[in-house]
Structures are given as C-alpha cells and as structure tokens.
N, C-alpha and C positions, 0 to 999 in steps of 0.2 A: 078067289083070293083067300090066302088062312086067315083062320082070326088071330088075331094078336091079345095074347093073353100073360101076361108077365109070372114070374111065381110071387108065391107068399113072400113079401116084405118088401119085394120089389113095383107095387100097387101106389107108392104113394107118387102125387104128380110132381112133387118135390123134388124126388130124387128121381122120377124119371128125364128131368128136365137138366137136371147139373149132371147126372155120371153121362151122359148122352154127347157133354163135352171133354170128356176124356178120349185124349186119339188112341185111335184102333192101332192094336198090334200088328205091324205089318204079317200080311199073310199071300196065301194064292187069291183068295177074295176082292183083298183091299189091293193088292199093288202097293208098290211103295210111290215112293214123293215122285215126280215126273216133270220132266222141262215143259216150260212154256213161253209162251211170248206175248209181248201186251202189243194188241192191235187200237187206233184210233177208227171208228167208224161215224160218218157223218150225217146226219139226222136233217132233220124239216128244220127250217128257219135259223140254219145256222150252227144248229147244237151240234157238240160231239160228246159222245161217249165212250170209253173204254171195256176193252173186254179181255179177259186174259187166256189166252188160245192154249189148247194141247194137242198136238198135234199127232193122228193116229194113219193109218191104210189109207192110200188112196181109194179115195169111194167110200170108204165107212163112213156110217149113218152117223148125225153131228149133234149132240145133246146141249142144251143151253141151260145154264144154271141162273134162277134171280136168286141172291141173297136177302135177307131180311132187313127192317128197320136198322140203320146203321152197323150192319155187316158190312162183308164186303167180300172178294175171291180168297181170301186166306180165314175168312170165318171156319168155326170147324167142321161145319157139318158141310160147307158148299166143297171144301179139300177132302172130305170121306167122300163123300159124293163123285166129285171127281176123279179120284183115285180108282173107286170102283169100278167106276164105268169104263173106262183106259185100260185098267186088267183086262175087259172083257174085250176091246178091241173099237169104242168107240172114238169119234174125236168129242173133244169136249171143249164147249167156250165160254167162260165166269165172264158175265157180264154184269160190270159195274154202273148200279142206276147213277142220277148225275149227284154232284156234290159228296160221293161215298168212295171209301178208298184211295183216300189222298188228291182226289180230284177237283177239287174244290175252284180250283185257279183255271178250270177248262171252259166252264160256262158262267155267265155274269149275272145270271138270274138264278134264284134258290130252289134247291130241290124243293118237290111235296110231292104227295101222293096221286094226288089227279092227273101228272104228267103223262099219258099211255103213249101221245101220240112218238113221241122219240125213241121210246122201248121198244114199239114196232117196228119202229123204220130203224132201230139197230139190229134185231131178229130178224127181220126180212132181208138185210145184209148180209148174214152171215148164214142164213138157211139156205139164200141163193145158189140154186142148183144141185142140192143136194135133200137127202132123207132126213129130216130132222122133229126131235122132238123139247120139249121142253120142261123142266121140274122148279117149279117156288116152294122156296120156305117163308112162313109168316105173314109179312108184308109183298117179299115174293111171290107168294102162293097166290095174293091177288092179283098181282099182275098178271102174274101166268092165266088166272082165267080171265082177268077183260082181254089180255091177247088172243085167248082162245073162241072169246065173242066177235072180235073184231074184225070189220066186213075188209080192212085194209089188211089182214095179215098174210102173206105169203102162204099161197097150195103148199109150199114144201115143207113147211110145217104141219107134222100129223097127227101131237100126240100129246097132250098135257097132265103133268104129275102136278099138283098141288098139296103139298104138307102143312098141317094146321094152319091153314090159309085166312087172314081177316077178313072177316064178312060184314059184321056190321062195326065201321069203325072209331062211332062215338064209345059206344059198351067195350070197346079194347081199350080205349082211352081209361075209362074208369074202373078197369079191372086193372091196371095199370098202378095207377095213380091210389086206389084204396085196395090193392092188394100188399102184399110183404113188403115190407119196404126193401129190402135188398134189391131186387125188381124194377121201382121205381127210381131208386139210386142208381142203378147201374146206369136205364136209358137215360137219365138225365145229365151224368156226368159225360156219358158217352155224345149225347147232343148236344152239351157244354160246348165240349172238345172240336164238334163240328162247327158249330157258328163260330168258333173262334179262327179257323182254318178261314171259313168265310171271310170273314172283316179283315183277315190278315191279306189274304188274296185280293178283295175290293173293297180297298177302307174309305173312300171316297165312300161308298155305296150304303154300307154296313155300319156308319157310327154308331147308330143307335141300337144296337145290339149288347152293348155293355147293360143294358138294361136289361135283356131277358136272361140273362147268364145270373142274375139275381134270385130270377123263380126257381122252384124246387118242382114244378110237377110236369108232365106232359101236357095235361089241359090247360095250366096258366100259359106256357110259354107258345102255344098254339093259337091261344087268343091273342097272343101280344106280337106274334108274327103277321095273323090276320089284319088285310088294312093298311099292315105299314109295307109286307115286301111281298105277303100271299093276296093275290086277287081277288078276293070272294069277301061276299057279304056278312060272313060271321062264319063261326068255327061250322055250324051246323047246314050251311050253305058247302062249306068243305066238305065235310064229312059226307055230304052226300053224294057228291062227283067221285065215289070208288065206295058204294054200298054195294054190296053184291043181294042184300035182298031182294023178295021181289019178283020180277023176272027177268034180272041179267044175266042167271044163266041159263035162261031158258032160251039165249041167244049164242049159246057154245057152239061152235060149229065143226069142232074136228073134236075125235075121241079123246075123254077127259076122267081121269077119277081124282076124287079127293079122299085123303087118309086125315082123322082127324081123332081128338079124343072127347070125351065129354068129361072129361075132369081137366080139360086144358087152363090154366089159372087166367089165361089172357085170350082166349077168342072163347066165350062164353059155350058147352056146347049146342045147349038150346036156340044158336043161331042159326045153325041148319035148318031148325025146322022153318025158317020164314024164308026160304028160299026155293021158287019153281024152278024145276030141273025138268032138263028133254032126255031123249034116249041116248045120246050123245057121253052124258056124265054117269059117271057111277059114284056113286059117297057109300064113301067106308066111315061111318063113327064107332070108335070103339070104346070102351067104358074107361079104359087107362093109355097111358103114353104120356099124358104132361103135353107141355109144349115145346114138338118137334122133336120128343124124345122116341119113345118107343123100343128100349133096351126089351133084350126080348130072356138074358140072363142075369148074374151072377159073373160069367166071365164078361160080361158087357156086348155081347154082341147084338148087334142090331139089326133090328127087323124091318129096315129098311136097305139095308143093302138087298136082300134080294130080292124085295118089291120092286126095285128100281130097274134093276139089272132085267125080272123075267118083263116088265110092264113094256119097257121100249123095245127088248129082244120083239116080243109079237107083232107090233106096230110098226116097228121100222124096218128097212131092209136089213139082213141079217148079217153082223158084225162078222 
C-alpha cells in the first residue's frame, strides 16, 4: 500500500478533514451521480433497517458502505465512495444504521452504538449469494470491524476497509467535547436534530428528551440518555460494549486493513497501539489525513479513491 504523504501546507489535520468535504469533480475515476433505490431489510427482533441500493452487472461483486456518527447515504464521503466504486463496475449498498437518515419513525427503540446484532443480519441480507465486501467511516469503521469479528456474519462477506475507525470510544468522546469547538457544535446540533426526529415520531415515548437538547456536549447528553432509553449501567458500562481495544481484533476473521492517521483530532492515534491484531488485519497509521480526510493534493484529490477501488478489486471477484 503507498504511503500517503500530502504536500507542504496540506499537513495540517484541519484542513485535511474540511477540504475532504468538497465533492469531487466528476471524472473517469469518480463517475457521476447514479440511480438507486432504497431497500427495507429485516433484522432480529423485529428491526428494520434501510439501505440505499445501486445497482451494477449481474454478478458483480456487492460493496457495503457504513456511514459515520450521524451521517448517513448522501454524507459526502459515503456518495464519493460510491460513486467510485460504480465507475468501476461494483454494486453498491449505503446502508443506513437505525435512527439515521430520516429513519427514525422505523424502529421504536433508540439507536446507539452497541447495536451490532441488526447491522449483521442487514449485511448478511444483502451479501446473500454474492462476493461482497465492506468499508466504515468513523463510527462506521467500527462497525465494520465488530462485523468482521463476528462468528454470525455471512461467508460471503470477504473483505473489510475501515477509515479512521473508533476504537476506544470514551477518549473520541472527549476529544470531541474538549476539541475545537466547531466540532463539538456541529455533532451536537446534528444530534439535536436527531432526537427531535425521535420524540416527533414516538412522543408518547420520548417526552423527556426536551431535557437533553438543553446539553451542549456529547458526554452530557450520553449520560442523560444512559438509564432513562440506553440500557447500560453508566456511560462507561456503554462505552465498553464497542471498545475495539484489547483483543477484539484479534477476533477479525476475513481480511481487514485499517487506514488511519495519527494527527486524527477525534480517534486519538495512540489508540492503535492498545489493540491485538491477527494476520487477518493490516493497520495502515499515517502521520497526517485528519479525520477521514486524506487529500492527497492541491487539486483535492483523494487518496482513497484508489485504496478502495485496488483493495476490493484483489479480494473480491473481479468487477
């Protein structure tokens, strides 16, 4: 794999992380915009979740996209993403975790991050019978590796990309929360916006919610969910049901690499190192990219388009 090395003044993780959201000028690379269709798939105990399909060749290999903490299939990086891979001749399925993307009014219980078992059983849905692999951003990226741990997930899933993935999820919290505040405002208004979607869809359920739209941080309003609609003994009892330190990935079980940076402002890089890994994964840390950025110029092109595109080409049946 190249190393990824940006030029002078494109170094800082600032700006690797905001120009990263500027869309790509259509090219042969990207592909332009592409029809899809939103699928419902039905999950363990009831749940459903949504995924938003593109449809490619019969037979071509099926790539699954998670989006991050309050993303969703039209975030920018999971639509470059897609776009890429469709150029190249994949099918491709944004899959929407639950409560994100307008979905809020499909299941009665509140997202969080511990949920794995439904993310499975909607990837093993859609991997069914076919070559498939899978790429997370962020909070995505963790999923993608408990999916890639997990003894329930579907043979036909081969292949897992994970980008700046969280690993330990208390320390994202407070990188979070006592980072820039632009950062902290963003996810907070943006998760505003989510529980209000909630209480509007089950207000019977959700009165007390006018309360946490009060907090300003990620960790206050974590606590204040804790007990009253999250099941766990305390934030720290959460946080630890989707720790990847340790050795949960040393329980990977299909081919895995992770790209990450060490100047990421919000998944610490030094949290790599508290993680056993098997021969299975490979970790790429690079010293710059921000988070999820990885601009590789000036004209803005990114260095993960063709991480992505050559990673699944070798792993999957060929496009």
């Amino acid at each position: 794999m190249p190393k990824f090395q940006p030029p002078l003044g494109l170094t800082s993780p600032h700006l690797q992380t905001l120009l990263a959201r500027v869309p790509a000028r259509p090219s042969r690379r990207h592909g332009t915009g592409v029809c899809s269709e939103d699928v419902i798939l039905n999950c363990r105990d009831g749940v459903r979740l949504e995924a938003r399909m593109t449809p490619g060749r019969t037979g071509a290999p099926l790539v699954i996209i998670l989006h991050g903490w309050l993303g969703d299939s039209r975030s920018w990086y999971v639509e470059r993403t897609a776009n890429v891979l469709h150029a190249q001749g994949y099918r491709v399925a944004s899959l929407l975790l639950r409560d994100h993307g307008g979905t809020a009014a499909i299941n009665r219980e509140m997202f969080n991050s511990a949920r794995l078992g439904e993310v499975v059983d909607a990837c093993n849905a859609l991997a069914k019978g076919c070559a498939a692999g899978v790429i997370g951003f962020s909070l995505g990226g963790n999923f993608a590796l408990r999916l890639a741990s997990d003894p329930q997930t579907d043979s036909g899933l081969k292949a897992c990309l994970a980008v700046s993935p969280v690993i330990d999820p208390a320390r994202t919290v407070r990188a979070i929360d006592a980072g820039w505040m632009i950062y902290r405002k963003w996810f907070v208004t943006k998760w505003h916006r989510a529980l209000k979607e909630k209480q509007a869809a089950f207000p019977d359920d959700y009165g007390e919610l006018d309360a946490a739209l009060r907090l300003s941080t990620v960790a206050g309003i974590t606590d204040f969910l804790i007990g009253r609609y999250l099941p766990y003994r305390d934030s720290a009892d959460y946080y630890a049901r989707y720790d990847l330190r340790g050795e949960a990935l040393a329980r990977v079980r299909i081919d895995t690499r992770i790209v990450a940076a060490r100047d990421d402002m919000m998944i610490p890089g030094d949290s790599y190192n508290d993680v056993t890994r098997n021969d299975r994964v490979d970790l790429q840390v690079f010293d710059h990219g921000g988070h999820c950025g990885f601009v590789e110029d000036w004209r803005l092109n990114a260095y993960l388009d063709e991480v992505v595109v050559e990673y699944f080409r070798a792993r999957l049946t060929a496009a």
